[in-house]
TORKOL-706452 format. One line per 5 residues: number of its first residue (from 1); their letters; for each residue x, y, z of C-alpha. Coordinates in pm, 1 decimal, m for minus. Layout:
BEGIN
NUM> a> X Y Z; ...
***
This chain:
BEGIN
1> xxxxx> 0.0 0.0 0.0; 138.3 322.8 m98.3; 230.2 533.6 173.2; 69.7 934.2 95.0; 254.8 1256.3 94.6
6> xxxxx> 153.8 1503.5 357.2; 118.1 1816.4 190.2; 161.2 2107.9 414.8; 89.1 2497.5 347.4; 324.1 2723.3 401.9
11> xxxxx> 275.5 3131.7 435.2; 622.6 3246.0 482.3; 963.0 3107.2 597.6; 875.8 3054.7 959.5; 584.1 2825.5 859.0
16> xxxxx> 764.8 2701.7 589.8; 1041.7 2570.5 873.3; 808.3 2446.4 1106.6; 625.6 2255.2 851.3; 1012.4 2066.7 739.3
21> xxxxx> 1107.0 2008.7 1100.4; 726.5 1858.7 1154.2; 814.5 1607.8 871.7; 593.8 1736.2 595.9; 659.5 1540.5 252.7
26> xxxxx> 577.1 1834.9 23.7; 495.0 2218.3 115.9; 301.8 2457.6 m107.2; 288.4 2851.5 m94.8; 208.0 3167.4 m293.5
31> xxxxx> 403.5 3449.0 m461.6; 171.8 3725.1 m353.5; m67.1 3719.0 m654.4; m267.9 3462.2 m866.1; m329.0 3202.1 m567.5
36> xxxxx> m658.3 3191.6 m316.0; m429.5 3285.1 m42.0; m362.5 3659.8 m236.3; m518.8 3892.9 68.3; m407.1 3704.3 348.1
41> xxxxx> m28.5 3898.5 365.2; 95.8 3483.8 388.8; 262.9 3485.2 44.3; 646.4 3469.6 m35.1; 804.8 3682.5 m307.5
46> xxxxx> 984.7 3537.2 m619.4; 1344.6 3640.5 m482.0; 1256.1 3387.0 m189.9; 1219.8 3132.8 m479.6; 1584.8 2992.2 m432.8
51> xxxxx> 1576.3 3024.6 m31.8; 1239.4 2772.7 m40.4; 1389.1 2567.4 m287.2; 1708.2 2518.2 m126.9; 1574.9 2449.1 201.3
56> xxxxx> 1283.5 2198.4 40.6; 1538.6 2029.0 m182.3; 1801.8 1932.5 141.6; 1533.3 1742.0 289.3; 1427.8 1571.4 m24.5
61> xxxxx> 1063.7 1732.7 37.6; 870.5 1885.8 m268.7; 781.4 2227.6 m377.7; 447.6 2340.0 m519.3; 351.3 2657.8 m572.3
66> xxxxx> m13.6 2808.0 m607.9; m122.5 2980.0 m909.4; m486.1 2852.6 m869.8; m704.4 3171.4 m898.2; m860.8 3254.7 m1236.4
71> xxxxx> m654.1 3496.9 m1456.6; m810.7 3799.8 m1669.7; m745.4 3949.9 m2008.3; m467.1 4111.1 m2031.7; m292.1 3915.2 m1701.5
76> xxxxx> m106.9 3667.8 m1913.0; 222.5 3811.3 m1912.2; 245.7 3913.6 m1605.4; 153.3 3507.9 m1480.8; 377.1 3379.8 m1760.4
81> xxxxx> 681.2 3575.8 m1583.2; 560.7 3436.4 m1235.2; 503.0 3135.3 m1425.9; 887.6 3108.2 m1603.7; 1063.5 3255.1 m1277.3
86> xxxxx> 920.0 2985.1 m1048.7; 992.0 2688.0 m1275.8; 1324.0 2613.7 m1211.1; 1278.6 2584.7 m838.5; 898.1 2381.8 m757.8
91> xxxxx> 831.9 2095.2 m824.9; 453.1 2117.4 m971.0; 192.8 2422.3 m985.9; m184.7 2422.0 m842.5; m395.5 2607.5 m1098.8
96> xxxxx> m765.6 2598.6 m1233.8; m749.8 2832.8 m1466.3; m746.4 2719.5 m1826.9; m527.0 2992.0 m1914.9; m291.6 2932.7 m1628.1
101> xxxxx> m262.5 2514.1 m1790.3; m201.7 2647.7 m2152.4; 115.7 2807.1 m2028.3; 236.3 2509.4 m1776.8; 197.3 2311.2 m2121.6
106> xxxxx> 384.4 2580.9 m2328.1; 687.6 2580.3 m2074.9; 668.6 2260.9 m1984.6; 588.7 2285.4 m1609.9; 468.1 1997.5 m1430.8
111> xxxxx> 87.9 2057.4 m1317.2; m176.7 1966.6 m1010.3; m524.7 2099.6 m1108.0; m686.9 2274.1 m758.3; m1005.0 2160.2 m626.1
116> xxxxx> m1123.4 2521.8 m752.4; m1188.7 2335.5 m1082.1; m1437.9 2103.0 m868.2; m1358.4 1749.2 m1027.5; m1536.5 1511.9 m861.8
121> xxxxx> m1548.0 1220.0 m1115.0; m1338.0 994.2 m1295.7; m1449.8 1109.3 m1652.3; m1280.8 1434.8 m1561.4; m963.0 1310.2 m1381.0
126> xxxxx> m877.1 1089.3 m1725.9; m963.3 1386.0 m1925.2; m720.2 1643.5 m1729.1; m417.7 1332.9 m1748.5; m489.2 1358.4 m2104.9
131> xxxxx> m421.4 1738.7 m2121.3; m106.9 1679.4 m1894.0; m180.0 1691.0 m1590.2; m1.8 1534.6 m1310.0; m262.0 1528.4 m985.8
136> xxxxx> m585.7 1595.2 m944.8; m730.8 1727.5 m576.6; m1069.8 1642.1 m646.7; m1402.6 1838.9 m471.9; m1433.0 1825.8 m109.6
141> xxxxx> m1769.2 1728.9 m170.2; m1614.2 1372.1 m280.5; m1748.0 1099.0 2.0; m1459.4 824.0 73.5; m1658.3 542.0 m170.3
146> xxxxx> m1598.1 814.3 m464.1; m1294.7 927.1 m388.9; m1155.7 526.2 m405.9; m1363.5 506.0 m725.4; m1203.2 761.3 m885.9
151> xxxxx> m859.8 686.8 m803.4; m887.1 377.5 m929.5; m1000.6 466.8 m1253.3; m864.0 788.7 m1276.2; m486.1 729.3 m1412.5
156> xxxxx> m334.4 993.4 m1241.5; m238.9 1085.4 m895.5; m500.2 1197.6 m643.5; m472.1 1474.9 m373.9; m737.3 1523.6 m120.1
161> xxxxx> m784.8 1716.7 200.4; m764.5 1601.6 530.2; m730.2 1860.3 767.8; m866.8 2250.3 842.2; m1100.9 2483.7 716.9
166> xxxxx> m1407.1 2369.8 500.5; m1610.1 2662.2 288.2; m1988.8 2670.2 309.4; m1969.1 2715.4 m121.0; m1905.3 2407.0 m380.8
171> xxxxx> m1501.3 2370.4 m360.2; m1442.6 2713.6 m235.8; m1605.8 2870.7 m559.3; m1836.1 3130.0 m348.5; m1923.1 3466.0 m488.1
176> xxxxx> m2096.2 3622.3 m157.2; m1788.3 3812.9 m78.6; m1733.8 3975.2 m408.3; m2078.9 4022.1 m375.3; m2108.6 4227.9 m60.6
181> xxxxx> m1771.2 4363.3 m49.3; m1648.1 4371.7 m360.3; m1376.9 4150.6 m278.8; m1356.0 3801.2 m495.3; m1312.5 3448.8 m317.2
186> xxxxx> m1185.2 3314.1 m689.0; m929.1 3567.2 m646.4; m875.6 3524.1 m371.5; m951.5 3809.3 m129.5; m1229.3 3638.1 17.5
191> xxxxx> m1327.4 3851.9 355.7; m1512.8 3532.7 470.2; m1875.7 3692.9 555.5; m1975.3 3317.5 584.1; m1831.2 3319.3 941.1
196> xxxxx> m2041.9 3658.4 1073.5; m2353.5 3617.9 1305.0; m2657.4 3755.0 1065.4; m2986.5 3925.2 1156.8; m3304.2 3872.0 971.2
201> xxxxx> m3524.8 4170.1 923.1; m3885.0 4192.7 848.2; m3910.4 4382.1 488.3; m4288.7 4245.9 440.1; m4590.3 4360.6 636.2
206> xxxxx> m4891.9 4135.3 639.9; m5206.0 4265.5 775.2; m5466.2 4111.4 1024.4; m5805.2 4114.8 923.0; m5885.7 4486.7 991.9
211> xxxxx> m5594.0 4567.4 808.7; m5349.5 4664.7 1066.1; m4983.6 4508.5 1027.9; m4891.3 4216.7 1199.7; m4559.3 4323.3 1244.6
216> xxxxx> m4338.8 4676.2 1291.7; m4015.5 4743.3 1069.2; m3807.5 4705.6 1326.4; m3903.9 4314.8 1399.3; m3596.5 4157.3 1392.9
221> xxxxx> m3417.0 3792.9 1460.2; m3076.9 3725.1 1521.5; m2996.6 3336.5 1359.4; m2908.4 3106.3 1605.8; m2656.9 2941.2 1586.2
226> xxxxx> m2435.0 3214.8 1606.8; m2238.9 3118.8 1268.4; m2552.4 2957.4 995.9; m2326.8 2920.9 699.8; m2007.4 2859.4 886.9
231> xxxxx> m1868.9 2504.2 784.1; m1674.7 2328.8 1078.4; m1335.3 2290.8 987.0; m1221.4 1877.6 880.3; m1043.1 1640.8 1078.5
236> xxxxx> m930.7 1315.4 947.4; m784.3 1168.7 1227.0; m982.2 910.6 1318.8; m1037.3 727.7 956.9; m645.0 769.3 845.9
241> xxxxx> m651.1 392.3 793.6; m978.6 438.1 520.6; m789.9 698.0 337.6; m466.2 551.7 281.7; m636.0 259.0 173.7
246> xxxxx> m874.4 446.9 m64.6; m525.6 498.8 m216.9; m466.8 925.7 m242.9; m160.4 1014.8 m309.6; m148.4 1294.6 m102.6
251> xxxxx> m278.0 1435.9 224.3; m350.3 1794.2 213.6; m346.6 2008.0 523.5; m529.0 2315.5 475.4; m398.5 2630.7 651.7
256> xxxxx> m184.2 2919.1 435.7; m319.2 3190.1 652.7; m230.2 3029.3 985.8; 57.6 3067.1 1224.2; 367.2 2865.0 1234.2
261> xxxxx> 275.5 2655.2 1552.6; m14.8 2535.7 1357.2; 132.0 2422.7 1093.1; 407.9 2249.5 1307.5; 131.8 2058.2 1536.7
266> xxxxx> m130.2 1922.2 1225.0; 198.3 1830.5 1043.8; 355.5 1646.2 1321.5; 43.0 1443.6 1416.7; m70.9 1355.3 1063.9
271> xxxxx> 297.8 1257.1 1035.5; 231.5 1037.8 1313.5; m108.8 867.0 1210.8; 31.8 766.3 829.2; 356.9 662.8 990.9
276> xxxxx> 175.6 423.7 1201.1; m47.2 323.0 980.3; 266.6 224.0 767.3; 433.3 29.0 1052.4; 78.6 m164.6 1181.8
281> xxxxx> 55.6 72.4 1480.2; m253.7 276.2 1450.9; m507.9 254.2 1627.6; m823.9 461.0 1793.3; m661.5 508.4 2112.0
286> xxxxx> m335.9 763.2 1901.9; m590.4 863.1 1686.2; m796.9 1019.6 2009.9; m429.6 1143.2 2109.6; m332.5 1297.8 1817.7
291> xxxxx> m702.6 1482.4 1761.1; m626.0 1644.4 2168.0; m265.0 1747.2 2003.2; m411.1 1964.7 1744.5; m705.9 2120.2 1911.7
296> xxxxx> m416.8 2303.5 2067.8; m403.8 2515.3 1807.1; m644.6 2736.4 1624.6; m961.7 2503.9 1504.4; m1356.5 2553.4 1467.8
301> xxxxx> m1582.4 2215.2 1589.0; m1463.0 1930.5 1386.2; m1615.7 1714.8 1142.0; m1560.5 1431.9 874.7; m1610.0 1683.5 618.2
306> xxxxx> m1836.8 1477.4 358.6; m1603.9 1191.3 335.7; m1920.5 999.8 468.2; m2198.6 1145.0 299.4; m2351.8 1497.8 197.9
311> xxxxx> m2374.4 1763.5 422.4; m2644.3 1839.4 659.8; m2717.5 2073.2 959.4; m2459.0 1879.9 1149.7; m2137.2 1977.4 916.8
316> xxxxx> m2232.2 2386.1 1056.5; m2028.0 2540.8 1376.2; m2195.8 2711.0 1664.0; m1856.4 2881.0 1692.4; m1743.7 3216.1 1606.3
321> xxxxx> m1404.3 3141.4 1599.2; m1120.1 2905.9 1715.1; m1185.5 2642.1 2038.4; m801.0 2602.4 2055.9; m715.9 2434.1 2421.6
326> xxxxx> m391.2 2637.3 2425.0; m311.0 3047.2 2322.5; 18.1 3214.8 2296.4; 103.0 3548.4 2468.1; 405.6 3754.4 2327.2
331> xxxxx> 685.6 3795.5 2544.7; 936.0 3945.5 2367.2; 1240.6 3902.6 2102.7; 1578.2 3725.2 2153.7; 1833.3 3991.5 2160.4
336> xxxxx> 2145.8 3720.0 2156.4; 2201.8 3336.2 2152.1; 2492.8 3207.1 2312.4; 2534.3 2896.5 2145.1; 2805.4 2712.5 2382.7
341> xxxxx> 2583.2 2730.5 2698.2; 2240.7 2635.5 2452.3; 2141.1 3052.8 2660.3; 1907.7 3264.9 2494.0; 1888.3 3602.9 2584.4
346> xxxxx> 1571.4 3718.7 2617.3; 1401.8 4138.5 2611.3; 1098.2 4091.2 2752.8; 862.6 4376.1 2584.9; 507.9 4244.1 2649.4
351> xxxxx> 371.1 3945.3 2872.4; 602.1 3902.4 3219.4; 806.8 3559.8 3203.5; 849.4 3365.4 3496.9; 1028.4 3054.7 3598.5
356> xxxxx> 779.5 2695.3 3503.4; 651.6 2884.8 3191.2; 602.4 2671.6 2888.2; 814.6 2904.6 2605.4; 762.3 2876.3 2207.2
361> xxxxx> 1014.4 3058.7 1983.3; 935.5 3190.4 1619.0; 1163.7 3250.0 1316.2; 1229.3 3242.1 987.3; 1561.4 3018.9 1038.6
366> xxxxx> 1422.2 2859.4 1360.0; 1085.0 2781.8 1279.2; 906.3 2637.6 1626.9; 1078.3 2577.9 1921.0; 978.1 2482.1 2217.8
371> xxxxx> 1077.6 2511.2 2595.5; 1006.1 2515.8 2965.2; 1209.6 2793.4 3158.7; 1364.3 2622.6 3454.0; 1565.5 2877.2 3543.8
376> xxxxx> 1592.7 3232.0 3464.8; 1895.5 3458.8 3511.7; 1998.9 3818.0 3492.3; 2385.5 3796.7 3490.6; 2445.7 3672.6 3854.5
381> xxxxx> 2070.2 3744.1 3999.0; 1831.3 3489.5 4013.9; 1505.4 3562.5 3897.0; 1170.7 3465.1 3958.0; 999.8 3670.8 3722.1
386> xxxxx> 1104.1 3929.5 3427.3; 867.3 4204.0 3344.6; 821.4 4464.3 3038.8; 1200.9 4684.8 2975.5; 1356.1 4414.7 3162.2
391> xxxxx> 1623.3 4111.0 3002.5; 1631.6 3752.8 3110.5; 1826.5 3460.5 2999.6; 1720.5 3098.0 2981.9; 1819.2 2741.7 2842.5
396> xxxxx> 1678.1 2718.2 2508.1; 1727.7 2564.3 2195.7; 1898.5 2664.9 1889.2; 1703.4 3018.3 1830.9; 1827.8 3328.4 1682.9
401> xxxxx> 1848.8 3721.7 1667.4; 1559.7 3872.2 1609.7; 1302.3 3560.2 1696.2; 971.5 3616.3 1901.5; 925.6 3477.0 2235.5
406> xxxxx> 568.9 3363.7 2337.5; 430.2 3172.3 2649.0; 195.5 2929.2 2602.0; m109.5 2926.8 2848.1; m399.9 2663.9 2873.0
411> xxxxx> m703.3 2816.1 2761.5; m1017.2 2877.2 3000.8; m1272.1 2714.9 2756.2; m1520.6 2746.7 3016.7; m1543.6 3115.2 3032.3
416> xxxxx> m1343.7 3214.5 2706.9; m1546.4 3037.8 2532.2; m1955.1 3123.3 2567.0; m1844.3 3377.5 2268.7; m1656.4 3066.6 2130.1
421> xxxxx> m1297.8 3135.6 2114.4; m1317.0 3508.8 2080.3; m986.9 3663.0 2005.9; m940.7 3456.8 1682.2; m611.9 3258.2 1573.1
426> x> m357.4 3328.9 1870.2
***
């Protein structure tokens, strides 16, 4: 049984670290422009080109990059240059744009067609391997039965999701955004109004018998739940085994706009579940393990997605935002590393940082690490506790100039969340 890539996303060089130290297989990222990621400010620039590659390419994992929003006259140069510049360093490209495939084919770039082209049958799949293409992530509306159905018959590789956030619209392909805001989901600048609380208003007056009205103008209803086209985000945990054997190729883990713990936690533990399902060791009891490890970081309610059937009222969260068991609190930057003694010297410019505190440390270079302080030290004094303008040193590991500092805090679900993980990704 062929064991699947896991595909992780990666919005700039901090996530793109964290997602190679996790164990990802292949990582794929945007240029700025052209992808579905294009507002989110999580996009590398083509100078990083040989930086990604380079770093992909030493631990034999893949590059992909997204060009999968849908290109207008008079945009073809300017995605043929993106196009030509990123060739020499990916591995594939993710588009749906007809356009966009014309010019993989004319430079001979390898391509995966994005679910934004909605395939969801095998007819389609044979047809795209006979225009060249390489992989196929099919629909998210796909259940499991189809999804084995079409690999089999489809020729080609098949990618599917298996972890984060779901859209309420057919593969993604919503319009309410450009709609109310002017901004275009296909382009990628969706604002996401599908996860606002709505209230109904009364434009209609019907009239009682006498003719008086029923109801005033300013009758209104707020929809309960909170969020009525908010789709819970997928977890795949718990069916792993069903997947690999439907035979995908490769796991994708949603997630270009989140933060580089994120990344570095979903990687880790679906690099954990395929790994055991590889070696005969899965079973329910890591799967329940590995679905607490990534509720630590930002996640609506989970579901199956529609890997078992069509959705229903069920596949909608009551939540406005994340029900992550654990938030981050910046502490500060690391103002020098002294490598010998494994010390990282630490100005503390926001949260206090006291000795038993659980530490993460971000960079570009660094990606995630993690740390308890045991012992904190200002030159000769002993500290308890450093507070905002003050320095501290610690034991850490391998971190560098310029990193950010946060403490990690269990999160008071109880109270925090009656407005459902307020506060957003942390």
């Amino acid at each position: 049984m062929r064991k699947p890539e896991i595909l992780a996303p990666a919005g700039g060089f901090t996530c793109l670290q964290a997602a190679l130290d996790a164990g990802a297989d292949a990582v794929y990222f945007g240029l700025g422009t052209f992808n579905m990621r294009a507002r989110s400010g999580v996009n590398f620039k083509e100078e990083d080109l040989p930086e990604i590659s380079r770093r992909c390419r030493a631990r034999g994992v893949k590059a992909y990059l997204a060009l999968n929003a849908i290109m207008f006259e008079g945009e073809t140069p300017s995605v043929e240059k993106t196009l030509v510049a990123a060739k020499p360093f990916v591995d594939a490209v993710i588009v749906s744009d007809w356009g966009v495939i014309a010019l993989c084919k004319k430079h001979s770039v390898p391509y995966h067609v994005s679910t934004q082209m909605s395939v969801s049958n095998s007819e389609s799949v044979r047809f795209l391997a006979r225009e060249g293409a390489s992989r196929v992530v099919l629909a998210r509306e796909c259940t499991l039965a189809e999804v084995a159905e079409i690999v089999r018959k489809g020729g080609i590789e098949i990618e599917c999701f298996v972890h984060g956030a779901q859209c309420v619209a057919e593969s993604g392909r919503c319009f309410m955004s450009h709609e109310a805001f002017g901004k275009s989901a296909c382009r990628g600048e969706c604002v996401q109004p599908c996860r606002r609380r709505y209230l109904v208003q009364a434009v209609d007056f019907f009239e009682d018998d006498d003719g008086n009205p029923v109801h005033e103008s300013d009758t209104r209803f707020i929809l309960e739940p909170r969020t009525v086209m908010s789709a819970r985000d997928l977890c795949s945990l718990d069916f792993i085994p069903d997947l690999v054997a439907a035979g995908i190729a490769s796991f994708k883990i949603e997630g270009r706009a989140r933060n580089a713990e994120y990344v570095k936690t979903v990687v880790a533990a679906y690099r954990r579940a395929v790994d055991a399902v590889a070696d005969g060791t899965w079973s329910q009891a890591l799967a329940a393990e590995l679905t607490t490890d990534v509720k630590r970081v930002f996640h609506r309610e989970f579901s199956r997605g529609m890997y078992f059937g069509r959705p229903g009222a069920d596949q909608f969260t009551s939540a406005e935002n994340s029900l992550s068991s654990e938030l981050k609190r910046h502490v500060g930057i690391v103002i020098d590393y002294f490598a010998k003694a494994g010390v990282a010297q630490v100005k503390i410019q926001d949260r206090a940082l006291s000795v038993g505190d659980r530490v993460q440390i971000h960079g570009p270079t660094t990606g995630v690490a993690e740390t308890t302080v045991r012992e904190l030290r200002r030159d000769d004094l002993v500290l308890e506790t450093a507070v905002r303008g003050e320095w501290a040193t610690f034991t850490a590991p391998r971190c560098r100039v310029g990193d950010k500092v946060f403490a990690v805090e269990n999160r008071n679900l109880e109270s925090s969340g009656r407005r459902a993980g307020q506060g957003g990704q942390s």
